[in-house]
C-alpha positions in Angstrom: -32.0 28.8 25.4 -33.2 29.9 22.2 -35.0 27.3 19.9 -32.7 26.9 16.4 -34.8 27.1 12.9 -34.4 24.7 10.7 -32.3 26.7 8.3 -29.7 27.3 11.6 -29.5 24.1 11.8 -29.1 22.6 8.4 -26.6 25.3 8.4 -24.7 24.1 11.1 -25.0 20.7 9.9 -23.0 21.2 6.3 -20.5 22.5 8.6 -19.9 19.5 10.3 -20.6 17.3 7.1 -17.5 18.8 5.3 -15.6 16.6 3.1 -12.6 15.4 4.8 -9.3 16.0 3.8 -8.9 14.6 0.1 -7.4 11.0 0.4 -4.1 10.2 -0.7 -2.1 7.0 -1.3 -0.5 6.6 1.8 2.3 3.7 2.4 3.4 3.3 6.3 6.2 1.7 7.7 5.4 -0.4 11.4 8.9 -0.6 12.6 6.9 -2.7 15.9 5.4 -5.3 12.9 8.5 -4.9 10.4 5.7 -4.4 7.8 4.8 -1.2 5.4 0.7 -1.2 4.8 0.2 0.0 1.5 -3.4 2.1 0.7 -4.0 3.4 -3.2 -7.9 4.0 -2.7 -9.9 5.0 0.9 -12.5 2.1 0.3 -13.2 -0.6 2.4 -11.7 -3.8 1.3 -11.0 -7.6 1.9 -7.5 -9.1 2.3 -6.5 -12.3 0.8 -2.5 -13.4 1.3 -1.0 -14.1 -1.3 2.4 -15.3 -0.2 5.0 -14.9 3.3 5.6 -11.3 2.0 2.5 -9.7 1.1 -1.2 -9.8 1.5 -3.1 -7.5 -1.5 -6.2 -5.5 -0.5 -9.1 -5.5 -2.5 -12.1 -3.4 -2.7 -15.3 -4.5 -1.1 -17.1 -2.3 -4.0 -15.0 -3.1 -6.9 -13.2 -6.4 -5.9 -10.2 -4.4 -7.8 -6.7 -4.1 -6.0 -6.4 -1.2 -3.4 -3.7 -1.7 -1.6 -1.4 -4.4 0.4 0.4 -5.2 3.7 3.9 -5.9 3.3 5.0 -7.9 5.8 8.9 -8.8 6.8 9.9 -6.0 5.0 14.2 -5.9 6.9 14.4 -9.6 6.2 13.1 -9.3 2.7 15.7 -6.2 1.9 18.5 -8.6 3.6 17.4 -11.7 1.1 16.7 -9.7 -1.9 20.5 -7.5 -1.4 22.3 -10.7 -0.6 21.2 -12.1 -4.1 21.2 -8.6 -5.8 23.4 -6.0 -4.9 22.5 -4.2 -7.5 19.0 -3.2 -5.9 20.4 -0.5 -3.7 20.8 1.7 -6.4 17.1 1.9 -6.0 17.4 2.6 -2.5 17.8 6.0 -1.8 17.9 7.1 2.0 16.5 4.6 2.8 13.3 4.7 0.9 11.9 3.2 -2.3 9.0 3.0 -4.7 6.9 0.3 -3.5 6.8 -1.4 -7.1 10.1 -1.9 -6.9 9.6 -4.0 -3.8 6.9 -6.2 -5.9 9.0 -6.1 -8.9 12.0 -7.4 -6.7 9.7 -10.5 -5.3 9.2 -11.1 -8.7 12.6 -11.6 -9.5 13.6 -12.8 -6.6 11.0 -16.3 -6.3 11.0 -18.2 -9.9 6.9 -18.1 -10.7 5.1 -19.1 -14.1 4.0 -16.0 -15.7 0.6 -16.9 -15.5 0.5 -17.9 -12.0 -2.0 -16.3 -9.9 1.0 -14.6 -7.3 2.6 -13.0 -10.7 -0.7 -11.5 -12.2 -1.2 -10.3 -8.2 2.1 -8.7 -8.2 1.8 -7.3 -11.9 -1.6 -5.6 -10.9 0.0 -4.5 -7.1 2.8 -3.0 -9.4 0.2 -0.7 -11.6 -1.3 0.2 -8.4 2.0 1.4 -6.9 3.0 2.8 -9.7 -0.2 5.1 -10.3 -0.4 6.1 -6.7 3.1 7.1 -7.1 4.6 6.5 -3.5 7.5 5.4 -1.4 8.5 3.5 1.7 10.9 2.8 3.5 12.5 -0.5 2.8 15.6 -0.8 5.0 14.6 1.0 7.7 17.4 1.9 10.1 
């Protein structure tokens, strides 16, 4: 076996050390756990819950929001159309912008507007928004 030189092998090595993939948001539905988990940004974070619906993701760098787990996400579309008709015309096969899912627990549970569950909400709203993704919410 022939001995590799050191530019052979740094070679090889930048082959393997490729970036991966660019990241992008990704939200995925668990039909098993009834919950969609929600990721803006590819860091590593912390969790913190925040209520029975969702817990928001935060950045282990930044400490900013990332990203949240949805959880009960059948019973929460079955609560939320009950009370609001309306809200399917969001719903379109099935699917819907996550911040209308945090906007609708907004409407949906009477909170101060300084509380720290709304200013949550209002930042996991900018987040969805800006990563500009949908999940499903009723899933059949």
């Amino acid at each position: 076996m022939k001995a590799e030189s050191n530019a052979d092998f740094a070679k090889r090595m930048m082959l393997l050390a490729r970036p991966a993939e660019s990241f992008r948001p990704t939200a995925t539905y668990d039909r098993d756990g009834d919950c969609i988990e929600f990721l803006a940004k590819p860091d590593p974070f912390y969790a913190e819950r925040v209520d029975d619906l969702v817990t928001v993701y935060y950045s282990q760098d930044t400490h900013e929001v990332i990203g949240s787990l949805i959880k009960g996400v059948s019973a929460f579309c079955e609560r939320v159309l009950g009370v609001m008709p309306g809200f399917k015309i969001v719903v379109q096969e099935g699917r819907v912008r996550l911040e209308h899912i945090f906007l609708a627990k907004l409407w949906f549970s009477p909170r101060e507007p300084g509380d720290i569950a709304t200013l949550t909400y209002q930042k996991l709203i900018e987040v969805a928004e800006e990563a500009d993704i949908e999940a499903d919410l009723c899933p059949s």
